[in-house]
N, C-alpha and C positions, 0 to 999 in steps of 0.2 A: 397416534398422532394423526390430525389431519388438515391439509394443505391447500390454499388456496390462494390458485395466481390472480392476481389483477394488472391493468394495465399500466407501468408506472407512465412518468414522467418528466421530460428535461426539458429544460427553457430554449431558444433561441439566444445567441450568442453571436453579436457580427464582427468581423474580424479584415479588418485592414493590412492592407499590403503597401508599403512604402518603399518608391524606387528609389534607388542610388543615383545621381547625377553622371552621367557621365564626364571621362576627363575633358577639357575641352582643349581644342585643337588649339596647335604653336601657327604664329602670324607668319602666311609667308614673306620671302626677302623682294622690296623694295626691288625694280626693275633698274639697273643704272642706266640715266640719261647722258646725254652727251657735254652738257653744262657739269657733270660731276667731274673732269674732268679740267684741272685748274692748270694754265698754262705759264711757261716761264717768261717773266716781262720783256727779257733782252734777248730773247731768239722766236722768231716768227716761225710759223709752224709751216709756210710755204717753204720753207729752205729745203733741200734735198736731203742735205748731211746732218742737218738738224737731228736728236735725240729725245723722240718722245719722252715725259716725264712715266713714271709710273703714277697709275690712279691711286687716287684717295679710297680705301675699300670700306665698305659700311659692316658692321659688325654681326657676325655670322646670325641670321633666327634661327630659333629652340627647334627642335624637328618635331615634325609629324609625327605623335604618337602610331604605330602599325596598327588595325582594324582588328588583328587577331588576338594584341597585345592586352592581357589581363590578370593584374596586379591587384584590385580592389578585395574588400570582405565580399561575401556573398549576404541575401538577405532569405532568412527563410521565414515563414509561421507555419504555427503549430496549433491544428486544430484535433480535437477532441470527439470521438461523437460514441453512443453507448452504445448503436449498433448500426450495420452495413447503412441501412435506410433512416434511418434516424435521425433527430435534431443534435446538434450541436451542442457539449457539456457547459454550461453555462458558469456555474462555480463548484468550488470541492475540489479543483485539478491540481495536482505538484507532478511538477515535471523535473527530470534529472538529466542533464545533458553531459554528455563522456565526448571527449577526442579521443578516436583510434590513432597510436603512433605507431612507430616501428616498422618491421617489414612483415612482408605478406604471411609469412610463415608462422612468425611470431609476436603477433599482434598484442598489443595492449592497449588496456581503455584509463584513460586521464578523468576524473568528473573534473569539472570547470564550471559546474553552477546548476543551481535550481532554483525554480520559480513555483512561486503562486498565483499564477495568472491564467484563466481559462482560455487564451489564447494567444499566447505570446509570439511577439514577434523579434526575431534576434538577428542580428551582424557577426557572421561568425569568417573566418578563415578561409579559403576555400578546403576543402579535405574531407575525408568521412568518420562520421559522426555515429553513437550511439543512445537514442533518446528511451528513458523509460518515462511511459504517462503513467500516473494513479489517480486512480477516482475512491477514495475509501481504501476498500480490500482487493478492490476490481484493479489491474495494469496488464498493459501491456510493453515489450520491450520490443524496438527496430533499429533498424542499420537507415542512416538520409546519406542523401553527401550533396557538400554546398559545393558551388561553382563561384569562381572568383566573380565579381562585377555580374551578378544574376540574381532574378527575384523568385521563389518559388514557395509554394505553400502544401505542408505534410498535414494528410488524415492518418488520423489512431484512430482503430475502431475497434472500443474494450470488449467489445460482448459483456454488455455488465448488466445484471438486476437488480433487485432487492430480496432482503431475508429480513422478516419482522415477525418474533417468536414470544410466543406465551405461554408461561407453564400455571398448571390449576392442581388442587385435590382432587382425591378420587370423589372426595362430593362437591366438587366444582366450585369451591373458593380458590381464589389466587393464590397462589404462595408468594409470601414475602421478597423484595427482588435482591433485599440480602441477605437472607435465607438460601440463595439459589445459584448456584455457578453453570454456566453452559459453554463449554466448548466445543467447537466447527473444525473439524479435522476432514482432510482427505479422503477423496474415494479410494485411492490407489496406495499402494504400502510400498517398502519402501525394501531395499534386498536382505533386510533384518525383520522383515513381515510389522512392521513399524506406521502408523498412521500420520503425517506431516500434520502440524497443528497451524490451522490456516487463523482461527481468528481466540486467544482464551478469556477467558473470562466475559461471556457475552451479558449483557442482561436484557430481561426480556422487555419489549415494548421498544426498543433500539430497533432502527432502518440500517442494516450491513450491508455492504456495497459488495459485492461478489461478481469473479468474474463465471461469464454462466457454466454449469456444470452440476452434477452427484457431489453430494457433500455429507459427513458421518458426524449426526449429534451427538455429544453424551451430557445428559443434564445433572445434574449433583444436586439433590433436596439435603441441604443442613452438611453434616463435614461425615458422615460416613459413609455406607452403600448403599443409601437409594436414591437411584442412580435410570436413567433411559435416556436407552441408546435407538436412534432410529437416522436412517436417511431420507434426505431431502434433497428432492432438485429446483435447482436455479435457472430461471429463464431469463436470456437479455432481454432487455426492455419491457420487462413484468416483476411485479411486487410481487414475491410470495410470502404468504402469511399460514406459521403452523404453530398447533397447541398442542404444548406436552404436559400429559397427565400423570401426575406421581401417583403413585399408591408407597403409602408410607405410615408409619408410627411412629410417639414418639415416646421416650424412654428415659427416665432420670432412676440415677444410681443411687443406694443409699446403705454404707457399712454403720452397725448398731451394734450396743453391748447388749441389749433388751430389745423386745418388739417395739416398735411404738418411738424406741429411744432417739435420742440426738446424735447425729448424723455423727463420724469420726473424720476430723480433717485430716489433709496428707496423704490421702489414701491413695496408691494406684491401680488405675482399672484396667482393664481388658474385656473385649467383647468377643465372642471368638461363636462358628457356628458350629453347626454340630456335626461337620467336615475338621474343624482345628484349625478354618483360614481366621486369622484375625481380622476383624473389619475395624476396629478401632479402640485406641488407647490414650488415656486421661489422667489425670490429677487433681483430684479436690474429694472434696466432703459431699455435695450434689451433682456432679454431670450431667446435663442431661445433654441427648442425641436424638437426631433422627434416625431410623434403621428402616428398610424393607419388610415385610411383614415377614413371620416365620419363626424359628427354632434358634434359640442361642444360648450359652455360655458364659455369667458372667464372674470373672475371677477379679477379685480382692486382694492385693497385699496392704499390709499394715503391720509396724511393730516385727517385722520379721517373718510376720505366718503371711500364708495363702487361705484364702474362703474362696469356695466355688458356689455356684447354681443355677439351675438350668431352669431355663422361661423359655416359654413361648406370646408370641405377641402379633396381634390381628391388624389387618387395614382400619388406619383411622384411629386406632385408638392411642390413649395417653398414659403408661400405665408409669407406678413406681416399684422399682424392680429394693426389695429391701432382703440383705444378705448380713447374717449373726454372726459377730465376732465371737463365736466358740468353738 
């Protein structure tokens, strides 16, 4: 296999922040002047013993909201970028937003929504929150927390590259891309010595978004075992491009009553090497497989019996492997 970074690339993306209004202030109360004050017609107000009336009272104003007092959503956004120093993820983003409930001990995450928008800007609650960004295969996941009545804006920074992979023959024609399965497994195994399967079924000439890191190919030529396996590393904010080369044959099966004869349908096959692992098993009158170059076993049933025979079979070549019903 051999590998080659280059430099990728991500657009600009500009991203707006919109303030919340604040609440606005209750009107204060009206000063009372001395005319508020309506006198009784048949008692002058020089008397001594005279009894002031009680005032006409004007209706209490709404109070002063407190300065510290905040009740409102908070406003956050939510930007994107593939590495520390980097531009801004322009499209490809899904975002998964969770509220933390409960208590500190025993916390739990709510999801409440996801978006497709490479930088969204959201009204949320005041409280804290759990955002996962994805770019492709590339995410990351973080803890924000909104402030009631506050504007503020969150960086994710995926550490992300690319992986753009092509497999050829050993004489350097392309293999067919449905001909070919690739999957992207983990560096790291897992407490069953187990490899995490990060991305399957790849094909080749496809741009995977990965976050950067060692990563373990295994490529699959045709549905049996030939098969390469190699690692690859991913760089954020670099394209890597690798080419995997099969060595491989190919193999069609053929049970006969005669040399030469017509094939017998129904047949079951087995390919087995000359260890006893089977690498693969069929049904029909012609099978054909790809295999790994090398030494193998092919057994026949039909009608009740078993037919064996042992072949061997080179790189590149196409051979027909034909075994005598007697």
């Amino acid at each position: 296999m051999k590998a080659v970074n280059r430099p990728g690339s991500s657009a600009l993306v500009a991203a707006v922040c919109l303030g919340l209004a604040q609440p606005a202030a209750g009107q204060q109360p009206a000063t009372p002047q001395p005319n508020d004050v309506r006198q009784p017609q048949r008692q002058p107000l020089q008397q001594p013993n005279s009894a002031t009336p009680p005032q006409k009272q004007s209706p209490p104003a709404p109070a002063r909201p407190s300065a510290q007092a905040k009740t409102g959503d908070g406003q956050v956004t939510l930007l994107a970028f593939a590495t520390e120093d980097g531009q801004k993820v322009e499209h490809g983003m899904v975002w998964h937003v969770f509220r933390q409930t409960g208590l500190s001990e025993a916390r739990q995450a709510r999801h409440i929504q996801s978006l497709r928008t490479a930088s969204p800007t959201l009204k949320l609650p005041s409280g804290d929150y759990v955002v996962t960004a994805s770019f492709g295969r590339a995410h990351v996941t973080r803890k924000i927390q909104v402030a009631a009545d506050s504007q503020s804006t969150e960086r994710f920074i995926l550490n992300a590259g690319g992986l753009r992979l092509q497999a050829v023959q050993a004489n350097g024609e392309s293999v067919p891309p449905s001909a070919i399965s690739i999957e992207i497994l983990s560096e790291e195994r897992d407490q069953a010595g187990n490899r995490v399967v990060v991305a399957p079924n790849v094909k080749p000439g496809v741009i995977l978004r990965l976050n950067s890191g060692i990563y373990h190919l295994v490529s699959t030529f045709g549905d049996a075992n030939a098969q390469v396996r190699a690692d690859v590393t991913v760089e954020a904010g670099k394209l890597t491009e690798a080419t995997i080369t099969h060595h491989a044959a190919r193999v069609t099966l053929k049970l006969v009553n005669r040399a030469g004869g017509e094939a017998l349908a129904d047949t079951q096959w087995s390919i087995a090497t000359t260890q006893g692992i089977v690498v693969k098993e069929s049904v029909g009158a012609l099978p054909t497989h790809v295999l790994a170059p090398g030494a193998y076993t092919a057994i026949a049933r039909s009608g009740g019996r078993v037919f064996r025979r042992d072949f061997n079979i080179r790189l590149g070549e196409a051979a027909q492997i034909e075994l005598l019903a007697q």
